[in-house]
DSSP file (Angstrom, degrees, kcal/mol; ACC not computed):
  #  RESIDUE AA STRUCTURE BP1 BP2  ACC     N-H-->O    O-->H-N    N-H-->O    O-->H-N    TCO  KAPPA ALPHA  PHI   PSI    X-CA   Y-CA   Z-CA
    1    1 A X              0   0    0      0, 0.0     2,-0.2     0, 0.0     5,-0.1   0.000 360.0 360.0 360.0 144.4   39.9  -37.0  -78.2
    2    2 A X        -     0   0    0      1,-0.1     5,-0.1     4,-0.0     4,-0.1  -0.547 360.0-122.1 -97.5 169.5   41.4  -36.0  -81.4
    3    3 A X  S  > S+     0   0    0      1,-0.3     4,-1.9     2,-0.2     3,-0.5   0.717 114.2  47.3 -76.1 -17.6   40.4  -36.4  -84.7
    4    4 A X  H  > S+     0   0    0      1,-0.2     4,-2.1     2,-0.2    -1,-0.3   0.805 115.3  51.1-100.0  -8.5   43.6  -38.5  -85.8
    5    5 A X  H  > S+     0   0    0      2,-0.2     4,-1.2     3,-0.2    -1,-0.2   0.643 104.7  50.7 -90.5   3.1   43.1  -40.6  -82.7
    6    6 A X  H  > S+     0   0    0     -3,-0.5     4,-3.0     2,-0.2     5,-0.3   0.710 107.0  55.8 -92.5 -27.3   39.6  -41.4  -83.2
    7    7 A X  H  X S+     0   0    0     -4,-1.9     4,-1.7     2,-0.2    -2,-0.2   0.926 107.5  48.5 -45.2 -48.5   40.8  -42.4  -86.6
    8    8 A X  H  X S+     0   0    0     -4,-2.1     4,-1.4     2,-0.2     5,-0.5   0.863 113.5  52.0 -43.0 -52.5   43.6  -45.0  -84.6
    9    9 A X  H  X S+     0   0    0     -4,-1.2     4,-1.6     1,-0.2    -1,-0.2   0.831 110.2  47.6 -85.7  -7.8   40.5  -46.2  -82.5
   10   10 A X  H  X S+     0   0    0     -4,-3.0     4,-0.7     1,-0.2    -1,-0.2   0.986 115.0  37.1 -70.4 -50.0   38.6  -46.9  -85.3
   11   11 A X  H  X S+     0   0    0     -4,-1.7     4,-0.8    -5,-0.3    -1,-0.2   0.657 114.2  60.7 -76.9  -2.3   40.9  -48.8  -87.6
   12   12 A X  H  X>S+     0   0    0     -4,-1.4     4,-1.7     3,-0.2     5,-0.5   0.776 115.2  37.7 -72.8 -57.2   42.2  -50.5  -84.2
   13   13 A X  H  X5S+     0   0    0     -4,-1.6     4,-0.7    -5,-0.5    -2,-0.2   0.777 112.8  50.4 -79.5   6.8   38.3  -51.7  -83.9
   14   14 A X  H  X5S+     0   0    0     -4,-0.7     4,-2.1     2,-0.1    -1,-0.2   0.739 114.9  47.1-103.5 -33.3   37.6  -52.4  -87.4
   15   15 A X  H >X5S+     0   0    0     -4,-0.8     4,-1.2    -5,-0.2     3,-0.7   0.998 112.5  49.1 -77.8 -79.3   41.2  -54.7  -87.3
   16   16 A X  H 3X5S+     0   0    0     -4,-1.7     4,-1.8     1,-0.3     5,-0.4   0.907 112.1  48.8 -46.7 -77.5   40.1  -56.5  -83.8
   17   17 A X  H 3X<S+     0   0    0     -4,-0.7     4,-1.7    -5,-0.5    -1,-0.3   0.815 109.8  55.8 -21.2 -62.5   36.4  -57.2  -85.6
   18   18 A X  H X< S+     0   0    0     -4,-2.1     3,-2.2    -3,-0.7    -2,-0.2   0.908 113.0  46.4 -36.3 -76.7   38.6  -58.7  -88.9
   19   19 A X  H >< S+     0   0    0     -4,-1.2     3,-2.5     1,-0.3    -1,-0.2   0.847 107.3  51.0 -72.8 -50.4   40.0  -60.7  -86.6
   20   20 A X  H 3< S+     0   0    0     -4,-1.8    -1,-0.3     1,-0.3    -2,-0.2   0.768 112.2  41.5  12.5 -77.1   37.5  -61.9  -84.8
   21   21 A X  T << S+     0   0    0     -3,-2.2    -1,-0.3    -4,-1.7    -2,-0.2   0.125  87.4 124.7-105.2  36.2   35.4  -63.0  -87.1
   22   22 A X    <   -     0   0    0     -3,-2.5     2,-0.4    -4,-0.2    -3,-0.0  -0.327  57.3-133.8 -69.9 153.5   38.6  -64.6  -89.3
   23   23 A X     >  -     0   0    0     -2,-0.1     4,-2.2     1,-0.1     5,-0.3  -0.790  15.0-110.4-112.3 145.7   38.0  -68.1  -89.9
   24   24 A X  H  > S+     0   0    0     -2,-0.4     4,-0.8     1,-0.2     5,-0.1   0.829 120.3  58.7 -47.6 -43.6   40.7  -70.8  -89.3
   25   25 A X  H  > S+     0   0    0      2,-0.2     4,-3.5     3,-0.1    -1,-0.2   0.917 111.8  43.7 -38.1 -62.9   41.1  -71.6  -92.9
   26   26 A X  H  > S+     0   0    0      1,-0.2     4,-2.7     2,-0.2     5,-0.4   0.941 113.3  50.8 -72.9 -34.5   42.1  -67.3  -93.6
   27   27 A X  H  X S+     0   0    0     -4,-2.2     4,-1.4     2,-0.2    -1,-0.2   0.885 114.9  39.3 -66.6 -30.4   44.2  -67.2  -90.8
   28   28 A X  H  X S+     0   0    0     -4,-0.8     4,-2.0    -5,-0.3    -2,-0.2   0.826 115.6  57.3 -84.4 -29.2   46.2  -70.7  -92.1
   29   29 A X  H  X S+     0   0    0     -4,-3.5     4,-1.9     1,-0.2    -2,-0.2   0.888 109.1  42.4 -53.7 -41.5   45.9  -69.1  -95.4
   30   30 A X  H  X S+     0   0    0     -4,-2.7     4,-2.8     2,-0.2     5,-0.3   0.844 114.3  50.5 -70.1 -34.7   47.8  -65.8  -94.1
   31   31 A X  H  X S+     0   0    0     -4,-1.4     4,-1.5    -5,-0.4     3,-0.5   0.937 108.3  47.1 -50.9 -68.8   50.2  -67.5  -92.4
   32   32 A X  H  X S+     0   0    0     -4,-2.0     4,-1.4     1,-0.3    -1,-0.2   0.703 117.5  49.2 -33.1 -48.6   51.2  -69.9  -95.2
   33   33 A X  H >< S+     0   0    0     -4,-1.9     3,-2.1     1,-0.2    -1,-0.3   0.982 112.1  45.8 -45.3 -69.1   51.2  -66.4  -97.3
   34   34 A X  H >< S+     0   0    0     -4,-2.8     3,-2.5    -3,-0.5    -2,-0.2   0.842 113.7  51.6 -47.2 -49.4   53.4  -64.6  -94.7
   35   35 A X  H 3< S+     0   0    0     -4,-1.5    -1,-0.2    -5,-0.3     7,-0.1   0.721 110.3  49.0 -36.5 -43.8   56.1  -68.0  -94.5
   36   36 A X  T << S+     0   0    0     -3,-2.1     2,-0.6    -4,-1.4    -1,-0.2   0.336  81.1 102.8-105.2  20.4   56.6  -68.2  -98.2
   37   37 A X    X   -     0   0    0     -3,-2.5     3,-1.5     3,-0.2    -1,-0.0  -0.735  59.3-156.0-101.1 132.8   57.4  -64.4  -98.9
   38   38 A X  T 3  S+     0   0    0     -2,-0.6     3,-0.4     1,-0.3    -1,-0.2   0.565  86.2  64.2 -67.7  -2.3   61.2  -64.5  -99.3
   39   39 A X  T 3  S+     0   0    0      1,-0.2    -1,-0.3     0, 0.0    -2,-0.1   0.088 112.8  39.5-110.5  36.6   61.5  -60.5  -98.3
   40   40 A X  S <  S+     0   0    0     -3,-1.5    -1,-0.2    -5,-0.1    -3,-0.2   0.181  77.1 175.0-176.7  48.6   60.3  -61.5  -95.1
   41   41 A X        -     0   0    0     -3,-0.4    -6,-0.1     1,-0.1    -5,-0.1  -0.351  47.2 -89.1 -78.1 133.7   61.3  -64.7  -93.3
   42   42 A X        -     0   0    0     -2,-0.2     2,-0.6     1,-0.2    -1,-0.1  -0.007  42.2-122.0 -27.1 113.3   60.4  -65.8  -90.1
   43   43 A X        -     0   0    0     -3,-0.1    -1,-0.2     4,-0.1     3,-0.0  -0.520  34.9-153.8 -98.6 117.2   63.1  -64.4  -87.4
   44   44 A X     >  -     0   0    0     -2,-0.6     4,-1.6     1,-0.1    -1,-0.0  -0.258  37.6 -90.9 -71.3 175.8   64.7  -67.7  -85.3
   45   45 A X  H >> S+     0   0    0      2,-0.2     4,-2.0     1,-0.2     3,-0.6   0.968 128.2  60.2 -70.6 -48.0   66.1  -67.8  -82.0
   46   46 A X  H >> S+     0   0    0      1,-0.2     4,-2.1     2,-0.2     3,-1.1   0.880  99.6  51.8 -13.5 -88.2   69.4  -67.0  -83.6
   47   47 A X  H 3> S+     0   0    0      1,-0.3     4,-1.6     2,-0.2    -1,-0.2   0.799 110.4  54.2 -20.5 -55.5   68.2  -63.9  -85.0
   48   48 A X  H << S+     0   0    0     -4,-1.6    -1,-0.3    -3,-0.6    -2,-0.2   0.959 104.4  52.5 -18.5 -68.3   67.1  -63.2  -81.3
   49   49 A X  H << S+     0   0    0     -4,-2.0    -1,-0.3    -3,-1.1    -2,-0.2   0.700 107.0  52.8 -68.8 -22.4   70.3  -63.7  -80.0
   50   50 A X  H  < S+     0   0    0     -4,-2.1    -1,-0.3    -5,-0.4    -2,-0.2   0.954  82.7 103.2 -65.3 -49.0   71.9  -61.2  -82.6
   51   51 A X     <  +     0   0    0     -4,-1.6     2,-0.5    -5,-0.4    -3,-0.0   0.224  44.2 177.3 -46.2 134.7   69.8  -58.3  -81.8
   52   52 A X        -     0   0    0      2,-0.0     2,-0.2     3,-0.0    -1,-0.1  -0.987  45.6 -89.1-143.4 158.8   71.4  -55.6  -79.7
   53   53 A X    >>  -     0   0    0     -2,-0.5     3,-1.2     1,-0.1     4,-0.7  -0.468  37.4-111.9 -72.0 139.4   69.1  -52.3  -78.9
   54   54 A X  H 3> S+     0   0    0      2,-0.3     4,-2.9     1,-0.2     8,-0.2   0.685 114.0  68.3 -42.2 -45.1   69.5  -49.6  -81.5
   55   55 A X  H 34 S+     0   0    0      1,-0.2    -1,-0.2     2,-0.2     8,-0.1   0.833 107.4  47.6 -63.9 -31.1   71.4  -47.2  -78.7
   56   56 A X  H X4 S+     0   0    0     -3,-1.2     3,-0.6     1,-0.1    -2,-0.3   0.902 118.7  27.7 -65.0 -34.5   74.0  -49.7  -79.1
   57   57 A X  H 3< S+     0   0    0     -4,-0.7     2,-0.2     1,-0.2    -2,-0.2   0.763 139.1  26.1 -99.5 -25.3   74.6  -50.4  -82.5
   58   58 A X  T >X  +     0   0    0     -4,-2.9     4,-1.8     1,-0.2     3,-1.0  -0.374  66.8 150.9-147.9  56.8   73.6  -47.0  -83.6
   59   59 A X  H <> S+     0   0    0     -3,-0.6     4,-3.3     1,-0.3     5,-0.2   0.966  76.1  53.8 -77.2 -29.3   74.1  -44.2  -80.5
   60   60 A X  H 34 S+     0   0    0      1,-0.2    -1,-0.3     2,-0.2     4,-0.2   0.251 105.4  43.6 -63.4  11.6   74.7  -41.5  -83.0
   61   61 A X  H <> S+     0   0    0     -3,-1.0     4,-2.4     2,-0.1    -1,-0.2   0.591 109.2  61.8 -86.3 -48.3   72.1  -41.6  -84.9
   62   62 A X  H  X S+     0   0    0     -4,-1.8     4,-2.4     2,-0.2     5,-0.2   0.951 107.4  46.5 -23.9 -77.5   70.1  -42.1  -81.5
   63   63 A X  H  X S+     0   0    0     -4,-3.3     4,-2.9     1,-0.2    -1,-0.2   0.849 111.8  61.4 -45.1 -49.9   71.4  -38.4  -80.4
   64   64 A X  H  > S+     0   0    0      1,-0.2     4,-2.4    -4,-0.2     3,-0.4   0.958 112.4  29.4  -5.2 -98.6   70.4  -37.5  -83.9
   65   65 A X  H  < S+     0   0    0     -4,-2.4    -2,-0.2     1,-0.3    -1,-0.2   0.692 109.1  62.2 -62.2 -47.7   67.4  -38.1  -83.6
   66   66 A X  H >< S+     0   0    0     -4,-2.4     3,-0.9     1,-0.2    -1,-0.3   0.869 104.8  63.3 -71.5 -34.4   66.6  -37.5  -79.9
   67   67 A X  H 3< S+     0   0    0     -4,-2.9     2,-0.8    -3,-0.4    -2,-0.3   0.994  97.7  52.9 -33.8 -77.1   67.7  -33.9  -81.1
   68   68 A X  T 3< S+     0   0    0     -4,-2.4     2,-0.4    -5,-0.1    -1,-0.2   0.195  79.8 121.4 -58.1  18.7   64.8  -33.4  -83.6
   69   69 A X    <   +     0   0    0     -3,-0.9     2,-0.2    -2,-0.8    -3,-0.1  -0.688  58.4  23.5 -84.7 144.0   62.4  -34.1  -81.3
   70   70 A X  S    S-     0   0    0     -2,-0.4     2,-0.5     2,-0.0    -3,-0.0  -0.614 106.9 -42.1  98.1-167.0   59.7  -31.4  -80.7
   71   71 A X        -     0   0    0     -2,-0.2    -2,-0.1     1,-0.1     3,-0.1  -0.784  68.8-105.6-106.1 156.3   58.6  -28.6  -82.9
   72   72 A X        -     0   0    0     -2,-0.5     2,-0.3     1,-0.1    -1,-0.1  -0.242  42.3 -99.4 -68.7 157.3   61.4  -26.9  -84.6
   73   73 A X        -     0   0    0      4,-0.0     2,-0.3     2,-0.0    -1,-0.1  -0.703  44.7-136.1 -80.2 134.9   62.3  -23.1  -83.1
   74   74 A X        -     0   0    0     -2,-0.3     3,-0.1     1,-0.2    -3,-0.0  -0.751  13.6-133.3-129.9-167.7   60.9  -21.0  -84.9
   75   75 A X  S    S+     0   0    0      1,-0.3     2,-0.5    -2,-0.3    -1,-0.2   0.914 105.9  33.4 -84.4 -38.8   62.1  -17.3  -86.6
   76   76 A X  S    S-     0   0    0     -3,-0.0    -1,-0.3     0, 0.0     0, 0.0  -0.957  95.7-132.5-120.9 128.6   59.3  -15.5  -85.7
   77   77 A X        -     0   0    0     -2,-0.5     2,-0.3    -3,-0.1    -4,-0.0  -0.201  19.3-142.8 -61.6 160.9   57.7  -16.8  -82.2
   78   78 A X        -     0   0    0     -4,-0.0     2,-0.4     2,-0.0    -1,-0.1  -0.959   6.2-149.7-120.5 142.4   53.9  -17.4  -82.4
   79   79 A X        -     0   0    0     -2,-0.3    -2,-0.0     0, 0.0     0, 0.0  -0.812  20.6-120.5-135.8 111.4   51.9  -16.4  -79.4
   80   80 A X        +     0   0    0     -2,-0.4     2,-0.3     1,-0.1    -2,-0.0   0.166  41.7 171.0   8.0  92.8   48.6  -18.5  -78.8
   81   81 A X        -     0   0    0      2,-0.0     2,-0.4     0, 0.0    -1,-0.1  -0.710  33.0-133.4-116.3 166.8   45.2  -16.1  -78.8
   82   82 A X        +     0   0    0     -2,-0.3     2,-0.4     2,-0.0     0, 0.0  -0.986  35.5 172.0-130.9 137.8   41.7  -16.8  -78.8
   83   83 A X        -     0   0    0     -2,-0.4     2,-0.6     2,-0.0    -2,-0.0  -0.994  27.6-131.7-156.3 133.9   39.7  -14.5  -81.6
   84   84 A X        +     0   0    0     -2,-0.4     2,-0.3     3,-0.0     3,-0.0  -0.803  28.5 178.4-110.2 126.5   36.4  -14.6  -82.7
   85   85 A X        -     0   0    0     -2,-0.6     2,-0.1     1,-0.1     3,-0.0  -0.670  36.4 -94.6-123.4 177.7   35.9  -14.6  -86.3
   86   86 A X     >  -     0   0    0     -2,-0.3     4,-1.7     1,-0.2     5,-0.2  -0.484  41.5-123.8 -75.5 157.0   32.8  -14.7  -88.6
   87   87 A X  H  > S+     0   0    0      1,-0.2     4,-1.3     2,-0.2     5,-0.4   0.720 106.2  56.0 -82.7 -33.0   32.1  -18.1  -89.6
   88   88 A X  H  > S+     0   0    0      2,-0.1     4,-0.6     3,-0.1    -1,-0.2   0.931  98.8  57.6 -62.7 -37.5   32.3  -17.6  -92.8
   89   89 A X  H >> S+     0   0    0      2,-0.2     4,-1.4     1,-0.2     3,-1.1   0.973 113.8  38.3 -17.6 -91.9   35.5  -16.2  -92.8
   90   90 A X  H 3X S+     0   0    0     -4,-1.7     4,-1.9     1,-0.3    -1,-0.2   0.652 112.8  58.4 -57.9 -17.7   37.1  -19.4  -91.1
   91   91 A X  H 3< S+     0   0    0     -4,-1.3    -1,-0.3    -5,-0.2    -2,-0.2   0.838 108.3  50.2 -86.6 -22.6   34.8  -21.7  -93.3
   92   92 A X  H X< S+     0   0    0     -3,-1.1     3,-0.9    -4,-0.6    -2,-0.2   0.949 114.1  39.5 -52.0 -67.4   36.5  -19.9  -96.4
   93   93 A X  H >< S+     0   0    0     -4,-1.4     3,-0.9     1,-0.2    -2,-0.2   0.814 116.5  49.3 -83.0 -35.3   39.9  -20.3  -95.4
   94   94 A X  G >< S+     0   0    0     -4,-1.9     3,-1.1     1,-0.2    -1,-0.2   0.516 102.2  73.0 -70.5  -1.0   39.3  -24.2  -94.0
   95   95 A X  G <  S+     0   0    0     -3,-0.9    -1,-0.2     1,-0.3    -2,-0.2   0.416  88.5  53.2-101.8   7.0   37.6  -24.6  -97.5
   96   96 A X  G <  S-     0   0    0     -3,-0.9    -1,-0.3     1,-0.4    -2,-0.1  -0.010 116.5-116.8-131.2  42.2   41.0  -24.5  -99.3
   97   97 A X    X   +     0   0    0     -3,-1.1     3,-0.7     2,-0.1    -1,-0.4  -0.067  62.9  12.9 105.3-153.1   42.3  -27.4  -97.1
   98   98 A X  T 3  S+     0   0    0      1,-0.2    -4,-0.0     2,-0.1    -3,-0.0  -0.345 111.8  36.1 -55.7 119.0   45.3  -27.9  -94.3
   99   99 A X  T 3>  +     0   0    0     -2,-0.3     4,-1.9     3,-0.1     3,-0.4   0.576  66.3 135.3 117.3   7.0   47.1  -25.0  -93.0
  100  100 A X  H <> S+     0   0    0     -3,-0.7     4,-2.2     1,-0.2    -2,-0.1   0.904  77.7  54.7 -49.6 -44.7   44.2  -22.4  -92.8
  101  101 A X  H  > S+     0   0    0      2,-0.2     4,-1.3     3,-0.1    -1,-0.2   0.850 112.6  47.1 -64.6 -39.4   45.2  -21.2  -89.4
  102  102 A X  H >> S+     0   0    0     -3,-0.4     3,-6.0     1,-0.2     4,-0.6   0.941 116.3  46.9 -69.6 -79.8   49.2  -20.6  -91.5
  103  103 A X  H 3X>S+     0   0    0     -4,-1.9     4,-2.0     1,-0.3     5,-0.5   0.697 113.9  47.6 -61.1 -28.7   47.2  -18.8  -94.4
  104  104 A X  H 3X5S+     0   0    0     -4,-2.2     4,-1.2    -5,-0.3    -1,-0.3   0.884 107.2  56.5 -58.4 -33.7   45.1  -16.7  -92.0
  105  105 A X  H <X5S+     0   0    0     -3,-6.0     4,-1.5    -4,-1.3    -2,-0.2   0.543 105.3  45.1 -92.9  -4.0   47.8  -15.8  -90.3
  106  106 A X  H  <5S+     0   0    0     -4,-0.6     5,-0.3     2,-0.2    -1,-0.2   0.880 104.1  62.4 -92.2 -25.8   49.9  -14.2  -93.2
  107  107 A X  H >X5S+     0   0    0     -4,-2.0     4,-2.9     1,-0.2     3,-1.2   0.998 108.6  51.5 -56.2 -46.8   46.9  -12.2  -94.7
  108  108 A X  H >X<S+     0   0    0     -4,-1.2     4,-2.5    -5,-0.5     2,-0.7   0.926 104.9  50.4 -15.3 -87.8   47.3  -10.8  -91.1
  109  109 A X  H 3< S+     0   0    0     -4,-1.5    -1,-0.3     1,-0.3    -2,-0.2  -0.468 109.2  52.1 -60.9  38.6   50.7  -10.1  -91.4
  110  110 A X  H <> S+     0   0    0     -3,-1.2     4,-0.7    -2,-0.7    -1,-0.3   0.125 109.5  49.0 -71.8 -53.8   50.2   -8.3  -94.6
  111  111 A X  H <X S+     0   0    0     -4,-2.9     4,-2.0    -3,-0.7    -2,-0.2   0.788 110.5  51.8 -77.8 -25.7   47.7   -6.2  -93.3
  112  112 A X  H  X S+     0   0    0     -4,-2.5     4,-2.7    -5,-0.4     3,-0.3   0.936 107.2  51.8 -16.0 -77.6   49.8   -5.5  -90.6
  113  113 A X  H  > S+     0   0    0      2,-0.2     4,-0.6     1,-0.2    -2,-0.2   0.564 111.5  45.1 -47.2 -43.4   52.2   -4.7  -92.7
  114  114 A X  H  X S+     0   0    0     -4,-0.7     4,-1.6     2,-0.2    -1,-0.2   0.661 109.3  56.7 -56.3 -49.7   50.0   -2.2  -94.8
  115  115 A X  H >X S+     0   0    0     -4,-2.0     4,-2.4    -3,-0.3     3,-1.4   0.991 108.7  45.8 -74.3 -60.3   48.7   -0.6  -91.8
  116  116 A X  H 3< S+     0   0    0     -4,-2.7    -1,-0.2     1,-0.2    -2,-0.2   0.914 108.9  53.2 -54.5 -29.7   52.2    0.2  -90.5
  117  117 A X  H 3< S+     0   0    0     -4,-0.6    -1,-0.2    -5,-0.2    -2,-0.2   0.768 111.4  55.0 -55.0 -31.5   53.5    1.7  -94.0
  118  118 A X  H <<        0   0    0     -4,-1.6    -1,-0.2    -3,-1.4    -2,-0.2   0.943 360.0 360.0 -48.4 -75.8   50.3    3.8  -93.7
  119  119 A X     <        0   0    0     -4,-2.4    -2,-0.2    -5,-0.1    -1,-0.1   0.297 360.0 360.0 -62.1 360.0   51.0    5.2  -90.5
């Protein structure tokens, strides 16, 4: 499982507990809250009846959108390896936060770079 989906099952089980153990009193207390906020009034069966699906009202945008799905192409292809590196190394580079794999991979491409200019 991944780490941002054990994050989801947690706050999913930490939310189910809340509710749980919510008392009748906080739950008529939230309603009442939710009822009386004017940026957010209670949708009637009217309101139902209005609603048309988003591919209707808004199929270009739809297309839009269904476009940008996936990871972008990118200029220079990247191709998937397995490499073993000292652990210090990789604890170094994770130690200055998201995107280590990116930052590893230009000092690479630098030495790369070096090595051909050499040769």
């Amino acid at each position: 499982m991944s780490k941002m989906r054990k994050q989801w099952q947690h706050a999913r089980e930490k939310a189910e507990a809340a509710l749980r153990s919510m008392s009748d009193e906080e739950d008529a207390a939230l309603t009442a809250a939710a009822a009386s906020d004017p940026d957010n009034p209670e949708l009637t069966a009217e309101d139902f009846k209005r609603m048309r699906p988003f591919a209707e009202v808004h199929p270009e945008l739809l297309e839009a959108i269904t476009k940008m799905r996936g990871r972008p192409k990118l200029e220079r292809p990247k191709v998937q390896v397995t490499l073993r590196l000292d652990a210090d190394v990789v604890e170094s580079f994770k130690a200055e936060g998201q995107g280590w794999q990116s930052r590893i991979n230009d000092v690479l491409a630098r030495a790369a770079k070096r090595r051909r200019s050499i040769a």
